[in-house]
ZADO-1210 file (C-alpha; in nm, 4 decimals, padded with zeros to 6 digits):
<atoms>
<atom x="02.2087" y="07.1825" z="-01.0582" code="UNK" pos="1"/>
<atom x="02.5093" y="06.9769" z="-01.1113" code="UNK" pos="2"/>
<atom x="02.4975" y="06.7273" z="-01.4456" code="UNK" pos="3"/>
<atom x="02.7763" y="06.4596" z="-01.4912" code="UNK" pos="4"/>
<atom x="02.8066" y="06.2405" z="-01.8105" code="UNK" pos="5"/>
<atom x="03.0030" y="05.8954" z="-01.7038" code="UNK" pos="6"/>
<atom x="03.0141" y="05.6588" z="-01.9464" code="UNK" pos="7"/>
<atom x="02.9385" y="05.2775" z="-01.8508" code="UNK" pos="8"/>
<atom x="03.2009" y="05.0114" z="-01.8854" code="UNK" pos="9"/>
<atom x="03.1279" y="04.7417" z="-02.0985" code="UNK" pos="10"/>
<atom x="03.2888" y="04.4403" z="-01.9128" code="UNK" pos="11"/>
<atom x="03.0408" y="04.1709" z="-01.8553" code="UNK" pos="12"/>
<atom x="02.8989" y="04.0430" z="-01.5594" code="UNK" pos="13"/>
<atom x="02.9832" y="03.7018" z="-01.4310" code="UNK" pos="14"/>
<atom x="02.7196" y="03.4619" z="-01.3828" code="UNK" pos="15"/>
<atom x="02.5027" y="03.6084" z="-01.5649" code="UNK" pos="16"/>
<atom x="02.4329" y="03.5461" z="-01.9482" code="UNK" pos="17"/>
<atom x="02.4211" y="03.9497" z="-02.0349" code="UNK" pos="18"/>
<atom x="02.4797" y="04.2006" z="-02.3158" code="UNK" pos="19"/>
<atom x="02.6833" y="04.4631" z="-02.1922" code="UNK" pos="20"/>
<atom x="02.5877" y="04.8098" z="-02.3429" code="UNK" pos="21"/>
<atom x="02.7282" y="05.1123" z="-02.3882" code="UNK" pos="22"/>
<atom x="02.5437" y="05.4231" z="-02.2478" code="UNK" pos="23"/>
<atom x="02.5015" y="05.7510" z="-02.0560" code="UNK" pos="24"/>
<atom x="02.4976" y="05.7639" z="-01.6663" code="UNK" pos="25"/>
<atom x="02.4097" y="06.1769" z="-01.5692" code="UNK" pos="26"/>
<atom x="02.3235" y="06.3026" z="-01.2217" code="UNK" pos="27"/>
<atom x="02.0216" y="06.4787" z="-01.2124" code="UNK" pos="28"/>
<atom x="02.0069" y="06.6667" z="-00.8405" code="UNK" pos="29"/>
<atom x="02.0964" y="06.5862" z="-00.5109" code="UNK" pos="30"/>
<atom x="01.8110" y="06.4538" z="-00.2735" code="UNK" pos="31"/>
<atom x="01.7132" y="06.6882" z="00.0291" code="UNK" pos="32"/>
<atom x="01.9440" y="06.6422" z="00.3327" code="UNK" pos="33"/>
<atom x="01.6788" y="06.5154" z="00.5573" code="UNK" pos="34"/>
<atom x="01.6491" y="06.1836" z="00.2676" code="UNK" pos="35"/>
<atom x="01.9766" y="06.0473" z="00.2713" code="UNK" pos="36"/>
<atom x="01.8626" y="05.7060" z="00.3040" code="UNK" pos="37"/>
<atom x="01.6306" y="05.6258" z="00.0215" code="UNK" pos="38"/>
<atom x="01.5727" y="05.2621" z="-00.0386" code="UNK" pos="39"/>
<atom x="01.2275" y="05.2417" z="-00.3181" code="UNK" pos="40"/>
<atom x="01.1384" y="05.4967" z="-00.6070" code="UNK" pos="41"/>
<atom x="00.8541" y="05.5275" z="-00.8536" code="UNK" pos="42"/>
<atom x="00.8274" y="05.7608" z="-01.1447" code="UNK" pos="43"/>
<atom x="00.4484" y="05.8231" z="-01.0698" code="UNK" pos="44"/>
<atom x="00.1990" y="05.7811" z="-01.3737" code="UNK" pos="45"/>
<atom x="-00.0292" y="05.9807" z="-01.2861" code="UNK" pos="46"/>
<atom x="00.1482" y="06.2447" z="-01.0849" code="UNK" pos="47"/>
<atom x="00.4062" y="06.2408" z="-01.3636" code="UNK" pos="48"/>
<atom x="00.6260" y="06.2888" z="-01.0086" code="UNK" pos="49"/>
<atom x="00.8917" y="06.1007" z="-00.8127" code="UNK" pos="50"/>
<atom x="00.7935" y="05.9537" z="-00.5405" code="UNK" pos="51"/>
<atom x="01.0289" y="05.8168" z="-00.2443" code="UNK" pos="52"/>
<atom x="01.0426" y="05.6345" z="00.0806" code="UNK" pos="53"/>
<atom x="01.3404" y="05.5540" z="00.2991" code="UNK" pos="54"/>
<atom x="01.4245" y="05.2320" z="00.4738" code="UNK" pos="55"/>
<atom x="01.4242" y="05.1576" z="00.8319" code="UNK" pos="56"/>
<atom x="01.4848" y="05.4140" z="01.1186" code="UNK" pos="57"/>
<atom x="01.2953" y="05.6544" z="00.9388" code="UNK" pos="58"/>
<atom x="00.9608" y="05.7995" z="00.9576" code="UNK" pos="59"/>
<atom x="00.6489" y="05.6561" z="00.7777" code="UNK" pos="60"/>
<atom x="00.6648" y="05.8996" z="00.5231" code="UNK" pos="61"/>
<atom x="00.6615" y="05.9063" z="00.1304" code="UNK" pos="62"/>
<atom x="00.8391" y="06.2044" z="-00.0475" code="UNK" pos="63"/>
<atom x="00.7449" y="06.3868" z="-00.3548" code="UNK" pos="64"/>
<atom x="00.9934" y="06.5399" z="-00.5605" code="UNK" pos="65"/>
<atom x="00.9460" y="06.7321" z="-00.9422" code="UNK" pos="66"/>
<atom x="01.1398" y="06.4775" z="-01.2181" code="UNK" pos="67"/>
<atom x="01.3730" y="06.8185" z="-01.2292" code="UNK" pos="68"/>
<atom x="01.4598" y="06.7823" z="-00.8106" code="UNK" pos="69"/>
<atom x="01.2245" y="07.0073" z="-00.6388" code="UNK" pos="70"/>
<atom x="01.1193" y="06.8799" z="-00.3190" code="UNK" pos="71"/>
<atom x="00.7396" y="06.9364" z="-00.2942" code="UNK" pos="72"/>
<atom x="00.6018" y="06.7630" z="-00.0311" code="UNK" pos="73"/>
<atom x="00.5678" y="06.4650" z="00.2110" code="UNK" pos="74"/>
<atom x="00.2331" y="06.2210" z="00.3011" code="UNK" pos="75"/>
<atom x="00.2380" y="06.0241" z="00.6291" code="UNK" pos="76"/>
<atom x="00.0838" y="05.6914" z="00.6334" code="UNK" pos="77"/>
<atom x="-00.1651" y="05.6307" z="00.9311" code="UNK" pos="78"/>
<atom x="-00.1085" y="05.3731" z="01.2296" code="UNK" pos="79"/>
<atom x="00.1977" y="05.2534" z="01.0330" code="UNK" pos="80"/>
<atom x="00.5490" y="05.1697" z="01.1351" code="UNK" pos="81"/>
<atom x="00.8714" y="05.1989" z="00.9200" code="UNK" pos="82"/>
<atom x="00.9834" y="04.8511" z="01.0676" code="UNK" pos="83"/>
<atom x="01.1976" y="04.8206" z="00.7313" code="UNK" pos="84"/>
<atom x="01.0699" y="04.9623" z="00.4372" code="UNK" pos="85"/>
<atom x="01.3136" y="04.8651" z="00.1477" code="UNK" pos="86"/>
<atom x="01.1133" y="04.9536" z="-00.1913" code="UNK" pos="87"/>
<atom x="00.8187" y="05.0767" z="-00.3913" code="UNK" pos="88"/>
<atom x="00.6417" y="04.9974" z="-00.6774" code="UNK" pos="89"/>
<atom x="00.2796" y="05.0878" z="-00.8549" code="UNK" pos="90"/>
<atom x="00.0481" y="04.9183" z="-01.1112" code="UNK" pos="91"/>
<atom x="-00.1430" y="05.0664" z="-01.3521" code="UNK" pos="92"/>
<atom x="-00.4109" y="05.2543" z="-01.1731" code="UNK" pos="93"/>
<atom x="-00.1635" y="05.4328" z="-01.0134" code="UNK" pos="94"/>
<atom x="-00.2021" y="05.2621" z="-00.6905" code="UNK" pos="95"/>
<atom x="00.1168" y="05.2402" z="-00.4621" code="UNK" pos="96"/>
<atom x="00.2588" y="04.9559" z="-00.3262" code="UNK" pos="97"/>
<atom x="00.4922" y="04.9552" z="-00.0114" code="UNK" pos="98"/>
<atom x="00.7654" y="04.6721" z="00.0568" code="UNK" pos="99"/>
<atom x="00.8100" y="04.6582" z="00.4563" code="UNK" pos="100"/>
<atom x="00.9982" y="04.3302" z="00.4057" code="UNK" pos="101"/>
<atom x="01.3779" y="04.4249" z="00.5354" code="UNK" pos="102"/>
<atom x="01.4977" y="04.1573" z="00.6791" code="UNK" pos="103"/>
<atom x="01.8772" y="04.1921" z="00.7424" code="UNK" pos="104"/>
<atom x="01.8575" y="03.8988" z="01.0237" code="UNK" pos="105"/>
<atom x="01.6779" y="03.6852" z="00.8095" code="UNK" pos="106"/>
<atom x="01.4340" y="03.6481" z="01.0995" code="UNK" pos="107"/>
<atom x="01.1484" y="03.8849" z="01.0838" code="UNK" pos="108"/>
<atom x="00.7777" y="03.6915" z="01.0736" code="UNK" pos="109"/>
<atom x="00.5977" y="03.9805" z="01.0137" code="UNK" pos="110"/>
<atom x="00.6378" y="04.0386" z="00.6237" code="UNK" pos="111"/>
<atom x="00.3752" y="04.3127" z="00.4815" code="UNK" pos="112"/>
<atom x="00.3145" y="04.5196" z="00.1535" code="UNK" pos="113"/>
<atom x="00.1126" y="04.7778" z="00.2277" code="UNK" pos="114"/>
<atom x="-00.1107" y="04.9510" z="-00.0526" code="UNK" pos="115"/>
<atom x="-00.1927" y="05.3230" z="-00.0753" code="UNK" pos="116"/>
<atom x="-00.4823" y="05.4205" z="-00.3337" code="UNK" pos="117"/>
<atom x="-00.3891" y="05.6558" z="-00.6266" code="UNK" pos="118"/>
<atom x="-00.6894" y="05.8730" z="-00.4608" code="UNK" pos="119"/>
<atom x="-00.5181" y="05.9257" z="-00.1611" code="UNK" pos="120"/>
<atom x="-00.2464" y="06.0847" z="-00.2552" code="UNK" pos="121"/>
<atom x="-00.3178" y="06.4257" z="-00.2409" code="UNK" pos="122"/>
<atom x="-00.3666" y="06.4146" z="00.1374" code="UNK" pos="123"/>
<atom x="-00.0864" y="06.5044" z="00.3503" code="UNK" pos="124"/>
<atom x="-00.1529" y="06.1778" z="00.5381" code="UNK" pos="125"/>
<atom x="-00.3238" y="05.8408" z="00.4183" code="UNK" pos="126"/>
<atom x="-00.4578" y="05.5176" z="00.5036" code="UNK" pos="127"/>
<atom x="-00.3449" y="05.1715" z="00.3661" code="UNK" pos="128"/>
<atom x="-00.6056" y="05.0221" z="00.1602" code="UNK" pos="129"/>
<atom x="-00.4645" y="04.6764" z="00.1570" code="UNK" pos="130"/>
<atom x="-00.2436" y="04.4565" z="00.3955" code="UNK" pos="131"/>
<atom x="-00.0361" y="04.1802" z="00.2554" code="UNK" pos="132"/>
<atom x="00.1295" y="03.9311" z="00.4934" code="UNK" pos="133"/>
<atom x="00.3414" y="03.6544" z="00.3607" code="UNK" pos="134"/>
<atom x="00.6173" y="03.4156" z="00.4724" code="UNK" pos="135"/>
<atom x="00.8833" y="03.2227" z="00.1941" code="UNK" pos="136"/>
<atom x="00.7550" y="02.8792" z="00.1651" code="UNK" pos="137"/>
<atom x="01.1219" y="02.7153" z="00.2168" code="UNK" pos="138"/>
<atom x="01.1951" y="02.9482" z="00.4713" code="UNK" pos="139"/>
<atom x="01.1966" y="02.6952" z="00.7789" code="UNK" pos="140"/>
<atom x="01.4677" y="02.8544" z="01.0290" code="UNK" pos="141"/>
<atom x="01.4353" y="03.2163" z="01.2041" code="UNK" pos="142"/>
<atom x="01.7139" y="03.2898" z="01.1175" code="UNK" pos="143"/>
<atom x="01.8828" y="02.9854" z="00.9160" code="UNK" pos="144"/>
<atom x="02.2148" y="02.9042" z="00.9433" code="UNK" pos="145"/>
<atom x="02.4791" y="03.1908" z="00.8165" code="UNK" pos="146"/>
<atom x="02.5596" y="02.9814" z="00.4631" code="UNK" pos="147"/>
<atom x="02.1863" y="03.0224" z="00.3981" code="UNK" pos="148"/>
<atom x="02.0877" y="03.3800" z="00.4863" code="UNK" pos="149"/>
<atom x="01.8815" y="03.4232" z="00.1176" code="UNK" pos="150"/>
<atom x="01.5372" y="03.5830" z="00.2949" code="UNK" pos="151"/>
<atom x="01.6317" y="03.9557" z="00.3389" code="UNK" pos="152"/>
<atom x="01.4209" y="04.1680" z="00.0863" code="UNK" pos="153"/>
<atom x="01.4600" y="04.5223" z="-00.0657" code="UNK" pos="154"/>
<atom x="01.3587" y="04.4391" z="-00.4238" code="UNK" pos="155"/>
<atom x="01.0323" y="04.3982" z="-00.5702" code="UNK" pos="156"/>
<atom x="00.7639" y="04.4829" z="-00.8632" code="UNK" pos="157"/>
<atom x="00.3895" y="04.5001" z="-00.8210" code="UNK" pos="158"/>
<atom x="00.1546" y="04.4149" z="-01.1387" code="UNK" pos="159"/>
<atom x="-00.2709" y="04.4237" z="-01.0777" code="UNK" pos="160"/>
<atom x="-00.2353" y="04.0948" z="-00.9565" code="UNK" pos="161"/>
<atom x="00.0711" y="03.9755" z="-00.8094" code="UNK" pos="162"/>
<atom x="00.3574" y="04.1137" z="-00.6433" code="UNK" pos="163"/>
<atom x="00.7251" y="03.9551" z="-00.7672" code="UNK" pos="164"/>
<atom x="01.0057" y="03.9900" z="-00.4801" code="UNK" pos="165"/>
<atom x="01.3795" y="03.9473" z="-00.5674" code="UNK" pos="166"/>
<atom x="01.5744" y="03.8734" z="-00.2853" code="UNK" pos="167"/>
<atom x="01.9433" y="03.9863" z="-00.1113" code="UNK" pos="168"/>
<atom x="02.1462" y="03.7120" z="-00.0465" code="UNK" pos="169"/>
<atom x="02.3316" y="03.8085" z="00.2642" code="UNK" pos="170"/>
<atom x="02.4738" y="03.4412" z="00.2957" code="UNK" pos="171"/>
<atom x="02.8631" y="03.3568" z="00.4583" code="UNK" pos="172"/>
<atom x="03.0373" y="03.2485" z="00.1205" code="UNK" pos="173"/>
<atom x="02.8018" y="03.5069" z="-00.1430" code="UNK" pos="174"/>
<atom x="02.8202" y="03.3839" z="-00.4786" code="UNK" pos="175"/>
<atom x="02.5499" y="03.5997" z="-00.6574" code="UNK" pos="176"/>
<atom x="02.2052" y="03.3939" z="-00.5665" code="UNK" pos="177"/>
<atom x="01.9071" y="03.5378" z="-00.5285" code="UNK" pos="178"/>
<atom x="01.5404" y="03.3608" z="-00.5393" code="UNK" pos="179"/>
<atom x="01.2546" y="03.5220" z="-00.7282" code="UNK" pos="180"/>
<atom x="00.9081" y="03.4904" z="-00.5198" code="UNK" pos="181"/>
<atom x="00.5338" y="03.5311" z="-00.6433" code="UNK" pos="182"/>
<atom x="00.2864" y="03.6992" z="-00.3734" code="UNK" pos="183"/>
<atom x="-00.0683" y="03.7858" z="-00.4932" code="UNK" pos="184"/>
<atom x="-00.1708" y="04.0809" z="-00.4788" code="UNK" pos="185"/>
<atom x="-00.4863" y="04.1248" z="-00.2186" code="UNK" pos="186"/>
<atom x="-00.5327" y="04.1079" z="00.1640" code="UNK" pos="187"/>
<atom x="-00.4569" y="03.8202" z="00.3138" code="UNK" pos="188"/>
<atom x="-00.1506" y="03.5719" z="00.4555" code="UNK" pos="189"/>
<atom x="00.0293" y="03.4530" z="00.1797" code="UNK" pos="190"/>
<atom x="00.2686" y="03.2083" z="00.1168" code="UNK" pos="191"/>
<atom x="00.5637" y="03.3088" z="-00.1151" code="UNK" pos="192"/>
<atom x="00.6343" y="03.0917" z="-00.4239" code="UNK" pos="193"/>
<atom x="00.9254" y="03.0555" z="-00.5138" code="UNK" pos="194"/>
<atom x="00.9479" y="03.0816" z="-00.9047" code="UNK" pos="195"/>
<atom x="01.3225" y="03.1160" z="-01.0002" code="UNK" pos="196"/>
<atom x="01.7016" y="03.1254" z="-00.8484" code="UNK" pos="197"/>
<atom x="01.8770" y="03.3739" z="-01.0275" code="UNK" pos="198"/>
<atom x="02.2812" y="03.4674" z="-01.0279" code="UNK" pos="199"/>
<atom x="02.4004" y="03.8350" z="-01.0354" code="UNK" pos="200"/>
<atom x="02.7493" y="03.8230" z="-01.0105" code="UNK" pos="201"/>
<atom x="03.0524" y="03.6889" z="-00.7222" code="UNK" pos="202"/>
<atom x="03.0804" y="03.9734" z="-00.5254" code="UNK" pos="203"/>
<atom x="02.8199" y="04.1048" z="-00.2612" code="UNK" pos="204"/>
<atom x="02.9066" y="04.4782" z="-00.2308" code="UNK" pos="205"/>
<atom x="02.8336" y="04.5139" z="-00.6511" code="UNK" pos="206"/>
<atom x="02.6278" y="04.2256" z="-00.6617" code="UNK" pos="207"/>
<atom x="02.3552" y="04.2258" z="-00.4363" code="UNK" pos="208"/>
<atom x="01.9950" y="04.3371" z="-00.5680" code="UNK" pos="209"/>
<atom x="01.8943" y="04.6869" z="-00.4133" code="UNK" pos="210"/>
<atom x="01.5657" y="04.7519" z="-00.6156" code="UNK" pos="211"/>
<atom x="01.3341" y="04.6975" z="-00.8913" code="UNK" pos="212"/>
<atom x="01.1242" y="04.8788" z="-01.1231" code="UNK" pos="213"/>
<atom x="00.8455" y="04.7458" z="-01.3856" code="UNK" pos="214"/>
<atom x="00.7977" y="04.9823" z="-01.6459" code="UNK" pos="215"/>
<atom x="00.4565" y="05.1194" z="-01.7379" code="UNK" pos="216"/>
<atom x="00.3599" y="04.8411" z="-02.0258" code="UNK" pos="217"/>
<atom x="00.4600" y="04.5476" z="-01.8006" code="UNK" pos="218"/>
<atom x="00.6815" y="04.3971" z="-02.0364" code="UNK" pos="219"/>
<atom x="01.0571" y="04.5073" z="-01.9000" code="UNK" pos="220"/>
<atom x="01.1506" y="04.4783" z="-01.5082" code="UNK" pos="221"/>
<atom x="01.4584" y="04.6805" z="-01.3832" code="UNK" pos="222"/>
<atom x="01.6726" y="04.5211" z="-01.0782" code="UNK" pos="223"/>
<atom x="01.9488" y="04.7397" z="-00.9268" code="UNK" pos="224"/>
<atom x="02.2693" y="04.6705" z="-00.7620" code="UNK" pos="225"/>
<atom x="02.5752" y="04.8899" z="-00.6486" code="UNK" pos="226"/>
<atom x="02.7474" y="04.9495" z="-01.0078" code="UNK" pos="227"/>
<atom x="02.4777" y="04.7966" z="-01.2858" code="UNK" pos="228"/>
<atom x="02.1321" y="04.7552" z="-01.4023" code="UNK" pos="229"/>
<atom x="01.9771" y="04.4111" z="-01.4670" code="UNK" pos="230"/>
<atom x="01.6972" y="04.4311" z="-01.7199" code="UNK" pos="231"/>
<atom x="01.4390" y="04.1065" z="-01.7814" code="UNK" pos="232"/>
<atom x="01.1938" y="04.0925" z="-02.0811" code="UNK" pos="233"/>
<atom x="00.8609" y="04.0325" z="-01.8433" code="UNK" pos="234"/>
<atom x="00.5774" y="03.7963" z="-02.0190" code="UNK" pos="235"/>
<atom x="00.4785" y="03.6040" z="-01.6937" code="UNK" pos="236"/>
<atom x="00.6343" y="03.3625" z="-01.4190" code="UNK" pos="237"/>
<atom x="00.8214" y="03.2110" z="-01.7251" code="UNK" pos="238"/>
<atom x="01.0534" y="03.5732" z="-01.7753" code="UNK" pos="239"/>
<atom x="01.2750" y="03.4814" z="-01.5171" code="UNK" pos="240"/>
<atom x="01.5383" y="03.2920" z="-01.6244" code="UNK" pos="241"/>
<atom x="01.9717" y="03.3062" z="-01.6501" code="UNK" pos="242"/>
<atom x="01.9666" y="03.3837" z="-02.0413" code="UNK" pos="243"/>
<atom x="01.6857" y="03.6153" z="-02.0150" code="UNK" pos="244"/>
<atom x="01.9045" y="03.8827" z="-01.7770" code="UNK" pos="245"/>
<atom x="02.0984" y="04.1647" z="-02.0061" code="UNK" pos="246"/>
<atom x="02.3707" y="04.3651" z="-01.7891" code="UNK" pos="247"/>
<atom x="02.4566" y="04.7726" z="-01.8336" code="UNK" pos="248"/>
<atom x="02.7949" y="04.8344" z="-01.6304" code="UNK" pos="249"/>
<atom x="02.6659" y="05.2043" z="-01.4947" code="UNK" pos="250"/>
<atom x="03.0532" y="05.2654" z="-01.4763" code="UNK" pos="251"/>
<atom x="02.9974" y="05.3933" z="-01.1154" code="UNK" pos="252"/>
<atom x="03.0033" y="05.2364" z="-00.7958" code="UNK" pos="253"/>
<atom x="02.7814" y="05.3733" z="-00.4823" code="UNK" pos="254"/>
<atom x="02.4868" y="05.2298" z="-00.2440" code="UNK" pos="255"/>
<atom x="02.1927" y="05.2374" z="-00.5236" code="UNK" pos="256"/>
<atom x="01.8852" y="05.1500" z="-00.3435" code="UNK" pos="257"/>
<atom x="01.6015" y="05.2235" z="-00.5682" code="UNK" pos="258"/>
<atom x="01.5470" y="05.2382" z="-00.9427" code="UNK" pos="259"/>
<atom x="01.2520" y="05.3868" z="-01.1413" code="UNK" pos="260"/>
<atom x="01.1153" y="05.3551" z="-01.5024" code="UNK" pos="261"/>
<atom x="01.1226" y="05.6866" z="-01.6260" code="UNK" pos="262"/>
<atom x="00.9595" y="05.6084" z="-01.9691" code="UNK" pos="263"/>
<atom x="01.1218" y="05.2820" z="-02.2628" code="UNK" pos="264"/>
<atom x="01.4336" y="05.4848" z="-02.2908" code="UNK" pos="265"/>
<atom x="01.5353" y="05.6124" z="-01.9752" code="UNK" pos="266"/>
<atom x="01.5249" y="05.4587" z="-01.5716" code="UNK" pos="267"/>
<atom x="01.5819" y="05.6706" z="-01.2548" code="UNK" pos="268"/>
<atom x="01.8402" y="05.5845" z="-01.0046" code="UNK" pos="269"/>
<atom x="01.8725" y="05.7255" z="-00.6543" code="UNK" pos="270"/>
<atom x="02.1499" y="05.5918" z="-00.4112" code="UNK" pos="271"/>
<atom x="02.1830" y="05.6132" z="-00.0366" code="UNK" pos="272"/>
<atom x="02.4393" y="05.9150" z="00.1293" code="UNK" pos="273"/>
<atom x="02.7138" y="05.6964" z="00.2551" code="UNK" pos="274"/>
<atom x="02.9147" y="05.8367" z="00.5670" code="UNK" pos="275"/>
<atom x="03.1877" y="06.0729" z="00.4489" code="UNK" pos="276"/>
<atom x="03.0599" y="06.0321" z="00.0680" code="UNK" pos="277"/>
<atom x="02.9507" y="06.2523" z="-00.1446" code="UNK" pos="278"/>
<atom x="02.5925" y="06.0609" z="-00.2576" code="UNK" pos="279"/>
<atom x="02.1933" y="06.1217" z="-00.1746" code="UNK" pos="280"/>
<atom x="02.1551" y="06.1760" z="-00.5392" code="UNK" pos="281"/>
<atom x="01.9217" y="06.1148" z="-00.7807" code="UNK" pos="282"/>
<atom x="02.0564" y="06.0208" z="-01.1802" code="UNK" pos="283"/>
<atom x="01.9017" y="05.9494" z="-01.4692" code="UNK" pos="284"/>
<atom x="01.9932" y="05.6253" z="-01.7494" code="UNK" pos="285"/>
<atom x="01.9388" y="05.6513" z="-02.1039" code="UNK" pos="286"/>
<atom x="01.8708" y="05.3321" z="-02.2636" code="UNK" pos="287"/>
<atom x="02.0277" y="05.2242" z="-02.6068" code="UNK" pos="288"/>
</atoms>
């Protein structure tokens, strides 16, 4: 098993009222060949195990891997379709909490989370417990016009009662929005509040927000983009303001697609294996 120690850059991010910190970036292991395209993550609670999914084109399939890179084993979700799955989070039963909310066109109208009970996941297949459908309540156009593409989706963080979404701006023009959205979190059609606009930096390929993790005392929420972490102190709707973001520079650049509370001091990381790159790995973050 290889193991790298990078140390982040401290430059700050603009846009975004941060602390820059200075810590250590290691690569864990390298993600089996056949999951080169992992988009959500979850250090498990209860499992004490990673748990994976990858985005669309793929199968309807979570992976389990040991927090040391041992791939154990794979569940299949029942009468399910990957139609974009972009992220994964949990709450604190343990329950797991699928984002099928891709939406590169802006124009999908078929918006689910999907949740799979903590009891089911010793099965090598599963049923979803709970359905979520929602729409963005200023979403009017399918798909709006190119300046306003903000309603793609591969971020979000589920608590026992309400799901938060952060969204990709794909918009002509990028200049680091993104909208925070409230869902809550039972079976039903939903409309998606919209709670906060955000700003994560000026440029779209290290810029753009990947994934998000809430750690296990629901008080700190992880986003990911290309080359940094965003961290928010979470109390409520209220968290989610510009002065409330801190930055850490990761000092390395690569499609990052999902991001994992390990424990207070230290997040997982997994990014996607670009063509001719050298990625599909899994590293670890140690927090200051």
């Amino acid at each position: 098993m290889k193991k790298y120690l990078v140390l982040a850059g401290i430059a700050l991010l603009c846009g975004c009222n941060s602390k820059s910190q200075e810590t250590n970036f290691i690569e864990i292991f390298s993600l089996d060949k056949d999951h080169s395209e992992v988009s959500g993550m979850v250090f498990h609670h209860e499992t004490q195990k990673l748990w994976m999914l990858q985005d669309k084109g793929n199968p309807s399939e979570l992976y389990v891997y040991s927090p040391e890179g041992t791939f154990e084993r794979t569940i299949t979700l029942i009468n399910q379709e990957n139609t974009d799955w972009e992220d994964l989070s949990q709450d604190t039963n343990g329950n797991l909490y699928i984002g099928n909310f891709g939406n590169n066109k802006n124009d999908r109208k078929d918006l689910r989370i999907l949740k799979l009970n903590s009891d089911e996941l010793t099965n090598q297949s599963a049923n979803v417990s709970q359905i979520t459908t929602f729409h963005y309540e200023d979403q009017n156009d399918f798909p709006p016009k190119k300046g306003n593409l903000m309603y793609d989706c591969e971020a979000f963080v589920a608590t026992n009662d309400a799901f938060y979404l952060f969204t990709k701006n794909r918009s002509k023009g990028f200049d680091g929005t993104f909208y925070v959205y409230k869902v809550p979190n039972k079976t039903g059609n939903f409309e998606a509040k919209k709670i906060a606009t955000l700003n994560s930096g000026n440029k779209y390929r290290t810029s753009a927000i990947t994934g998000a993790s809430i750690n296990k005392e629901e008080n700190k929420i992880a986003l990911v983009t290309h080359n940094k972490i965003l961290l928010i102190p979470f109390n409520g709707d209220s968290s989610f303001t510009q002065q409330n973001i801190s930055t850490i520079e990761l000092g390395h650049e690569s499609q990052k697609e999902a991001v994992a509370f390990k424990n207070e001091k230290e997040i997982y990381i997994a990014d996607e294996n670009e063509k001719g790159g050298n990625n599909g790995k899994v590293y670890i973050l140690g927090l200051n």
